[in-house]
N, C-alpha and C positions, 0 to 999 in steps of 0.2 A: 983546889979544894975538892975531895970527893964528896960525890952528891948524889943523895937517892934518887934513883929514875924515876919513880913515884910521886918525890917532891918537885921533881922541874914537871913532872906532869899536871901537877896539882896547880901548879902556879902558871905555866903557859892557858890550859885554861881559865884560868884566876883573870888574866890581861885579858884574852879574848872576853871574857864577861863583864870585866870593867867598862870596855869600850860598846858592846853591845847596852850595858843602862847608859852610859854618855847618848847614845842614840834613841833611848827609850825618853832619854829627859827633855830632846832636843821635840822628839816628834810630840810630846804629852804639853809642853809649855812655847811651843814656839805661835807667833801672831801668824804666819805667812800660810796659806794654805798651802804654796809650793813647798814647805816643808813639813808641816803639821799634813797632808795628806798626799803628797807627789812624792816625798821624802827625798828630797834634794838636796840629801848633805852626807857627814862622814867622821866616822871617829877615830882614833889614832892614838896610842902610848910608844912612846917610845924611851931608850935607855937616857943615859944622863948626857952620850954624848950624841944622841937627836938619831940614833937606829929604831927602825920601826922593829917593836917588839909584839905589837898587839892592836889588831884590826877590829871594826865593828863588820856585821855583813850590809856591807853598806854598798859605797861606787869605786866600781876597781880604776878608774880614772884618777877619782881625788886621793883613795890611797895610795897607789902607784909612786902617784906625787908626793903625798905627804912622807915617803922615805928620805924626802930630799930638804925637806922644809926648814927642821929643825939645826940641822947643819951649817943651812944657809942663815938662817936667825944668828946664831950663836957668830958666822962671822962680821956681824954691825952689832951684835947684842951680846957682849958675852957673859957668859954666864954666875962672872961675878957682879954685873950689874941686878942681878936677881935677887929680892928680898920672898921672905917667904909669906906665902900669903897674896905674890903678885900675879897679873897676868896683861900679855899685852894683845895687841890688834894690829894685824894690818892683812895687807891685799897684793902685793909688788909679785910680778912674776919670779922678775928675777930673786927671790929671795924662795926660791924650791916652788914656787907658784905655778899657777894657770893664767885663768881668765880673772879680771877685776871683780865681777860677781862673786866670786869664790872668794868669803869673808872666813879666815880664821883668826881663833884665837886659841893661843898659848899657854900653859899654866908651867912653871916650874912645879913636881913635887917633892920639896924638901923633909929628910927624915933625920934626926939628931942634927939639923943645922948643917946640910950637907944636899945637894940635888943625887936625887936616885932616877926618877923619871921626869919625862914631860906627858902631858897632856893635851891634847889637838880637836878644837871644836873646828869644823868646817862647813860655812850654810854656806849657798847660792841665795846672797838676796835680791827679792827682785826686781829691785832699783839700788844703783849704787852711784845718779848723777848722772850727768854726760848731754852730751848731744839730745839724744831719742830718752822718752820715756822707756825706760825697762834696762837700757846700758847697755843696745845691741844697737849697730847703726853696721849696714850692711857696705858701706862706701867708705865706710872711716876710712881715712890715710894714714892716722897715727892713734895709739891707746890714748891720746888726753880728750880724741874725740867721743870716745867710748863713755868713760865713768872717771870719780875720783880714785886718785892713788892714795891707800893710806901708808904712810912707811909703819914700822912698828912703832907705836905709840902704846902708855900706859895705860890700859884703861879699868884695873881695878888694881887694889891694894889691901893692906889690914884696915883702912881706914876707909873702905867703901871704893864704891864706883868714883871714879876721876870725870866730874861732872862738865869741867870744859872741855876735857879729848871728846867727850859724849856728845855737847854741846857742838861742837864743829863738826863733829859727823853728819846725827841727824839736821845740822843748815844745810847739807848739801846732799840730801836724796827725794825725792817728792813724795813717799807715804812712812814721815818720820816715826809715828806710830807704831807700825809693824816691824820698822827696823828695830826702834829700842825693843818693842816684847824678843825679837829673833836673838838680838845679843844678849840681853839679860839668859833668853836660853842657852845659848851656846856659854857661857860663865858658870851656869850652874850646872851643865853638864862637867864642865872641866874640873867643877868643886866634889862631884860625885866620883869622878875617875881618882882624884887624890884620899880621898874616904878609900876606895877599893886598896889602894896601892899600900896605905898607913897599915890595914887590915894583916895585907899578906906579909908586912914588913914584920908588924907583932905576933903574928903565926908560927913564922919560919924564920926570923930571923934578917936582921938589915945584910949581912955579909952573904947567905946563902939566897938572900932573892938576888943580887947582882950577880952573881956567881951564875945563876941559873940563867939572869938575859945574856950573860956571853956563852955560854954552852946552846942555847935557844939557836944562838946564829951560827953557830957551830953545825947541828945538827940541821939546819934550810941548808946551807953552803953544801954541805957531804951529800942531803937529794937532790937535788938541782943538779951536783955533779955526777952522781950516778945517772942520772935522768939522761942527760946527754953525754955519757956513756953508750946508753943504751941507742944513741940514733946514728947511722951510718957517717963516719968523716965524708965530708963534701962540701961546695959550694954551691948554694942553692937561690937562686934570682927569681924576685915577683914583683909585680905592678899592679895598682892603682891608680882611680883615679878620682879627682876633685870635680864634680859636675864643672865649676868656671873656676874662674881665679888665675888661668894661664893666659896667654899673649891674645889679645882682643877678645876676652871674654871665655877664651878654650879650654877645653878640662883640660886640670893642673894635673902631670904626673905625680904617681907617688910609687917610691922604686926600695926594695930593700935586696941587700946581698947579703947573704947568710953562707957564713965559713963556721964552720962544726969539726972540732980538731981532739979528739978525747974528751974531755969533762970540760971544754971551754968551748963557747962561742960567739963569733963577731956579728954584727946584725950593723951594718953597713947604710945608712939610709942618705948618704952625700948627695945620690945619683937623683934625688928627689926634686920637685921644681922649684926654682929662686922664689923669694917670697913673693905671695900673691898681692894681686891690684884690690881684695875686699876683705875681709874679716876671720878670714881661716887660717891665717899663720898662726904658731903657735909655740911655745916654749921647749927647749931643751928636755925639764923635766916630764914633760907631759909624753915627749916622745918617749922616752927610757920606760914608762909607767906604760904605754901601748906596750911596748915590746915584753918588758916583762909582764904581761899578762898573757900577751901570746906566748912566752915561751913555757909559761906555767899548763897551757892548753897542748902545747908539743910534747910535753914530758908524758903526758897521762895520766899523771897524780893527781891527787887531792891534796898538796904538800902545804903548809905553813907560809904565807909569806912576810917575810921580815927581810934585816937588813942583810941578811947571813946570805939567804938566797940570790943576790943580787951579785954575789964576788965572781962567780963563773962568767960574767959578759962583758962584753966590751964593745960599750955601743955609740957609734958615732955618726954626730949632727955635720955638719958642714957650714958656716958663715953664710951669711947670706942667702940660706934655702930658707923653706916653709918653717923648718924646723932648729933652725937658728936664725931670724929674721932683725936681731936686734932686740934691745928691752922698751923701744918706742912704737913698734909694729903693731898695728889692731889684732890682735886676737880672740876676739869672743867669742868666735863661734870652735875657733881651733882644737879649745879645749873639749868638745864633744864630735866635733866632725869630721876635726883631721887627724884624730887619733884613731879614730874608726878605719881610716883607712888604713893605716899602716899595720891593722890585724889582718884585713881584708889581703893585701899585700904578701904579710908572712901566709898564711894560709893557699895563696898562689903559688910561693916560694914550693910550698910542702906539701903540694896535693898529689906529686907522685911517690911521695917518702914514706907519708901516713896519712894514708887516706880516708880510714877506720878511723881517725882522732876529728877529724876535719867537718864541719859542717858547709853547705852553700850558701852562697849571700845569702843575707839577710836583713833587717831595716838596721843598718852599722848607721844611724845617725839621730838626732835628739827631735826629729820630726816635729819641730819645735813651730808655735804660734804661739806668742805673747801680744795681748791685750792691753794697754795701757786706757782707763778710764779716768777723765778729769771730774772732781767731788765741788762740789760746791767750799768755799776756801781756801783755793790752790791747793788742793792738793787733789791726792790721783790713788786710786787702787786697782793693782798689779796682776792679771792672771795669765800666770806664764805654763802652758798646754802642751807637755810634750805627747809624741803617741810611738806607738808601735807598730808592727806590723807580724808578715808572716816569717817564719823561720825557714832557713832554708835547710833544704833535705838532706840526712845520712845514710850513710851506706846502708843501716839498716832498719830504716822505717821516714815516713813523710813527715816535714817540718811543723812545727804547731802552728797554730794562725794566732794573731791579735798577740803577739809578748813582744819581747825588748830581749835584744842579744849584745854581746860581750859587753863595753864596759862603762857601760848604764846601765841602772838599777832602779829607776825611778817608775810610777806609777802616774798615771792620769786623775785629773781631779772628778771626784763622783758630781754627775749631774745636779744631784738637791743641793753640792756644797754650791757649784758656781749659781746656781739659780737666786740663791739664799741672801749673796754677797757681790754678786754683778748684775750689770745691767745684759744680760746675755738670756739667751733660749735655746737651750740643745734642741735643735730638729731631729737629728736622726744620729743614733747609734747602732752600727749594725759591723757586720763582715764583708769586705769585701770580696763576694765569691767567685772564683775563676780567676782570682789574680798571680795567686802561685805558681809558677813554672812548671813546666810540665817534665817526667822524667821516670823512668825505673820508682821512686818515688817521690813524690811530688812533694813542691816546694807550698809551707805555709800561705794562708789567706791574710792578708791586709784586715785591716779595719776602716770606716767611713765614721766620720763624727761631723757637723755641722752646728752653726754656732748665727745666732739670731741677736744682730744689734738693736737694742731696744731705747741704748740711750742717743742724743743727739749727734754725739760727736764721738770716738773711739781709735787710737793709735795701734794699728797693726806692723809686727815684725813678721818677719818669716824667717826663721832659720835652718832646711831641712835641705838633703842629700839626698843621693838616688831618685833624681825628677828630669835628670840627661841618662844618666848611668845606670842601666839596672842592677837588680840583686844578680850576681852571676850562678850558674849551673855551675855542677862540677861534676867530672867523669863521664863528658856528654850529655849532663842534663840541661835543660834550659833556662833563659832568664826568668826571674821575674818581672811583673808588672811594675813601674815606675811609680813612687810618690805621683800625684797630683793634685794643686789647690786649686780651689774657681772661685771665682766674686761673682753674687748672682745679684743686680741692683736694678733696678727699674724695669724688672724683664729679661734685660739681658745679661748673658752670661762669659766673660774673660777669665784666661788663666793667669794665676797670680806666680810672681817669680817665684825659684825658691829661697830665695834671698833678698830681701827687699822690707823697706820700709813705705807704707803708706795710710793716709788720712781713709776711715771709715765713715758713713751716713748709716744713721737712724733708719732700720729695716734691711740692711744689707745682705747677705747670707753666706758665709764663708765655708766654705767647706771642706773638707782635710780626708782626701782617701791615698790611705797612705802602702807602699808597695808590697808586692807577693815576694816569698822568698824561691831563692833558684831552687830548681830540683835537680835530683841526682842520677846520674846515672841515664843512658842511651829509652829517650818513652819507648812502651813495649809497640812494636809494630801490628798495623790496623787499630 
């Protein structure tokens, strides 16, 4: 069908705005502070046959993923089991997933009696069961340690909310409350992205909007492959590494080979370490979504990404590594910190190819302290604390201090909100200064944050990277400074792992000063 460039313009942005209000609904009506103000989630349309067509600016982790969701749905759900009007739930890696937190839900949307897109609400809630309060347990041996599995289940229809899938949910998370407000948001997000979709269908037409998602992918496939046109044929090897997780506690390699053959290439990650002994393994999908995001940073563009862009790669996991570990392997932390590395990796691969695209480490990990508070009633509320640090330095100018680099997006929660709603005391918010590596230009400052236990009793996780490893230099510039946590109790002061679960006291003092990014380039001498 010929088609006005005009009208696929109109309607590619039409999808990007549908999915950017699905976000605007999730952050205005969600209970959870992690997502109502960390924004810890992600929006997604995709075509009838589950291709991402339309992203929110959300987490290039969860979209990444979410290219793969729908597909995998469709093969336990297909999509004549779909009524209009439905949407279902669930959490399985294996089904284009991540980590067990990472709750979405599904909408078919139907136009004359017929699926034209889906719809993809994505929260991190911050409990979803398990061993530990909050569904991180840094020891797990297996995900049933972590949280509950939900398979796809029904959980609304023309006839309302499906009150016993609801009901077996919230029995089995400990701040039932905030779950049901989070999913009721994430459902009416996905009711608003089908409003958007109805719109553009009676605008332009039911045939020329589908017409328009295959030519969409069309046009990501044709830059992506010009893109890598443009970068020299070669094979190209870099490494990472996992603070622990290797043989007695050793940082876990993370290894990528990159072969660039005309407008195609292999992103090789076999060579990587077999799965680890704690919580950082991670999915298939999640690795594909590191890479293509790094490959979207190697191109130079600002391009589109949907399911189009993805045809040029060929990218493979290995059995039994980090990154195909099984569908029983603990993964919670993998989805933010072992996909960190394998940009960190590519970007090793490629610091002599383009070095002008390239930045130096930086805090690649979710600098994560979650709070788990017991309420009077059994039940508990959740503050899960990611932070940032400093950016590392470019070719041509010093890294920022205090943000979040590649692919997390998420924010820290404002002071008056934790004050307001936990038993907590921010001490000290500040920069941490001199942390950045030193170099031609210097690598970003860190931040310090500190947190004042006021109630009796409080469950600490630690989830954070770069506290063995630092942020590296590039081009001769130097490291940064190391994450660090301390527990300051009765006077005295010890370092808290980066990984670890432990019991807090009433008056504790925890502190989070978290690492400098590398700087670039040889420091000027004297």
């Amino acid at each position: 069908m010929p088609l006005d460039p005009f009208v696929v313009e109109v309607i590619r942005h039409g999808l990007s705005a549908a999915a950017e209000e699905m976000s605007l609904v999730m952050t205005r009506s969600a209970r959870s502070p992690l997502l109502r103000e960390a924004g810890d989630l992600s929006s997604a349309l995709t075509d009838a046959a589950g291709g991402l067509v339309g992203q929110g600016r959300d987490i290039p982790i969860h979209l990444g993923a979410m290219a793969y969701t729908v597909p995998e749905l469709l093969n336990v759900w297909p999509a004549e089991r779909f009524r209009e009007g439905d949407a279902v739930i669930y959490n399985l890696g294996a089904l284009g997933g991540n980590h067990l937190n990472d709750v979405k839900v599904v909408r078919p949307v139907f136009v004359d009696g017929r699926i034209v897109a889906f719809a993809i609400s994505l929260a991190h809630w911050p409990d979803v069961g398990g061993t530990w309060p909050g569904s991180y347990l840094a020891q797990a041996v297996d995900t049933f340690q972590e949280a509950m599995r939900i398979p796809p289940m029904p959980i609304v229809s023309t006839e309302g909310v499906n009150r016993p899938v609801l009901d077996f949910i919230l029995a089995n998370v400990r701040d039932p409350v905030s779950c049901e407000g989070d999913l009721m948001a994430q459902v009416a997000a996905t009711q608003a992205a089908e409003r958007r979709i109805h719109e553009l269908c009676a605008q332009h037409g039911t045939d020329v909007f589908l017409e328009t998602l295959a030519r969409l992918h069309d046009l990501s496939e044709a830059e992506m492959r010009a893109a890598l046109g443009d970068l020299p044929d070669g094979v190209y090897e870099g490494e990472d590494f996992l603070d622990d997780g290797g043989p007695g506690g050793a940082p876990a390699r993370i290894h990528v080979r990159i072969a660039i053959s005309g407008e195609t290439a292999t992103f090789d990650l076999s060579g990587s370490t077999d799965r680890v002994t704690n919580f950082c393994n991670t999915t298939p999908f999640i690795a594909r979504s590191a890479v293509c995001y790094a490959a979207r940073i190697l191109s130079g563009r600002d391009m589109q990404q949907n399911a189009g862009a993805l045809r040029p790669f060929n990218i493979i996991t290995r059995p039994g590594s980090v990154f195909e570990p099984g569908w029983n392997a603990a993964v919670a932390a993998g989805n933010h910190e072992t996909s960190m590395r394998i940009v960190d990796a590519v970007f090793r691969a490629m610091e002599q190819v383009i070095p002008e695209r390239l930045s130096a480490g930086g805090p690649a990990t979710s600098g994560l302290l979650a709070f788990a508070e017991p309420r009077p009633g059994d039940t508990w509320r959740m503050l899960y604390e990611v932070h940032g640090g400093g950016e590392g330095a470019r070719h041509d100018r010093p890294g920022s201090p205090a943000t979040r680099v590649h692919l997390t997006n998420t924010s820290n929660t404002p002071v008056e909100v934790i004050e307001a709603n936990y038993a907590v005391r921010i001490g000290e918010q500040s920069i941490r200064r001199g942390s950045g590596g030193a170099g031609r230009h210097r690598g970003g400052d860190g931040v310090v944050r500190s947190y004042r236990i006021l109630s009796p009793s409080m469950w600490l996780t630690s989830c954070v990277e770069r506290t063995r490893v630092p942020p590296y230099g590039l081009a001769g510039g130097e490291p940064g400074l190391p994450f660090r946590i301390t527990l300051e109790r009765g006077g005295e002061r010890s370092t808290v792992p980066g990984k670890t679960n432990m019991l807090l006291q009433q008056g504790d003092l925890v502190t989070m000063e978290s690492c400098g990014g590398g700087g670039y380039g040889p420091p000027a001498a004297g």
